[in-house]
N, C-alpha and C positions, 0 to 999 in steps of 0.2 A: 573556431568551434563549428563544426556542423551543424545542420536543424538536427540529423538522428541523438547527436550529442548532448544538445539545447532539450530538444524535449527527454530525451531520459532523463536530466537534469533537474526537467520540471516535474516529473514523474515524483519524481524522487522528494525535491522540495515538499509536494503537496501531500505528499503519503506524510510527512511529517506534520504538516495541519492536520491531518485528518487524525493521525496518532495522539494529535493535541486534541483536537477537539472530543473523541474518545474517552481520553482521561478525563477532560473535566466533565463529561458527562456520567463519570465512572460505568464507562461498559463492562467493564469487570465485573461489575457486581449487577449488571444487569440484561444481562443477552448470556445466557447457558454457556453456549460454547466459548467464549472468551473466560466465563468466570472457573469454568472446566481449565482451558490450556493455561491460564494465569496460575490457577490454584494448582499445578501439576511442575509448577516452576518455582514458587513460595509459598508458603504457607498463607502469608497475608499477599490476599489477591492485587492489591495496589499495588505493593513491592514487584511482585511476579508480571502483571503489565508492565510495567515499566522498565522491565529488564528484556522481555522478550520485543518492547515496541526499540529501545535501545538500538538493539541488536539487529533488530530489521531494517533498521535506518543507518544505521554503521555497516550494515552490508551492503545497502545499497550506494552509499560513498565510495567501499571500495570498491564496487560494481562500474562506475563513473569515473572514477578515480583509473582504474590500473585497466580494466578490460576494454569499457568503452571508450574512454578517452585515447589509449593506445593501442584502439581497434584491432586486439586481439583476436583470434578466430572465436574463443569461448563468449563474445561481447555478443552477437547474435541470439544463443541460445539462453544465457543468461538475460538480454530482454525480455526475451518470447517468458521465458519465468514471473518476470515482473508485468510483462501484460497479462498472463493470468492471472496475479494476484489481484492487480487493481482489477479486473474485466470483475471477479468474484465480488470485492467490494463496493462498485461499482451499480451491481445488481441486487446484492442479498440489503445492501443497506436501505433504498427506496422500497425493497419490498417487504423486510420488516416493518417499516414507518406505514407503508400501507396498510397491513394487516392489522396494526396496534391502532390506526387511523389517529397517531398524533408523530412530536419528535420521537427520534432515538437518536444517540450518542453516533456520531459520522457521517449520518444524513446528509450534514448541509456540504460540507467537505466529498461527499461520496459522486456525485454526478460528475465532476471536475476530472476525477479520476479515472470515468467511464472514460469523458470524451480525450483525454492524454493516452488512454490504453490502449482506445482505438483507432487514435492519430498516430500512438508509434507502432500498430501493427501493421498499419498503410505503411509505413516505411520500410520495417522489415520486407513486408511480403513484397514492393517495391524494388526491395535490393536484389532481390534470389531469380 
């Protein structure tokens, strides 16, 4: 396994804590724009998390799985996707909990993810 393979890996992993830790904070029902795209996917916003966090995580499997893992040419750009997801969570999550000046649902999970997103775009940019 490569480090670029190893840390998309972990990318990937930690997005999965962070989707956990989410839920049991229920951000659905507490941060607009989740309780927006959840409720745009089920009616009952818990349901509708849980099928879009699902899915974001089972894309990224087959993102590890089939692209990066058999360093596809598409395994590049499909990073660069997933460092801006995390780079977004990464940022918007400390800066809610800032402005609220207490927790929010991702927080603790959300830093990890900055410095993963920013470690595999050292890589990327690295490779090119």
């Amino acid at each position: 396994m490569t480090r670029f393979q190893l840390t998309f890996l972990a990318l990937i992993g930690c997005q999965a804590l962070h989707s956990l830790e989410e839920f049991v904070g229920q951000l659905y029902d507490v941060f607009p724009p989740a309780r927006l795209v959840s409720g745009l996917v089920a009616q009952d916003r818990e349901r509708g998390f849980v099928i879009l966090n699902v899915a974001l995580i089972g894309f990224g499997l087959w993102c590890y799985l089939w692209p990066v893992r058999r360093q596809w040419p598409t395994a590049i750009p499909l990073a660069w996707f997933w460092v801006a997801i995390e780079l977004v969570n990464g940022i918007v999550h400390p800066t809610w909990s800032l402005l609220e000046r207490r927790y929010t649902p991702g927080v603790a999970t959300a830093p990890l993810l900055l410095v993963l997103a920013l470690y595999l775009a050292r890589q990327l940019r690295g490779s090119q």
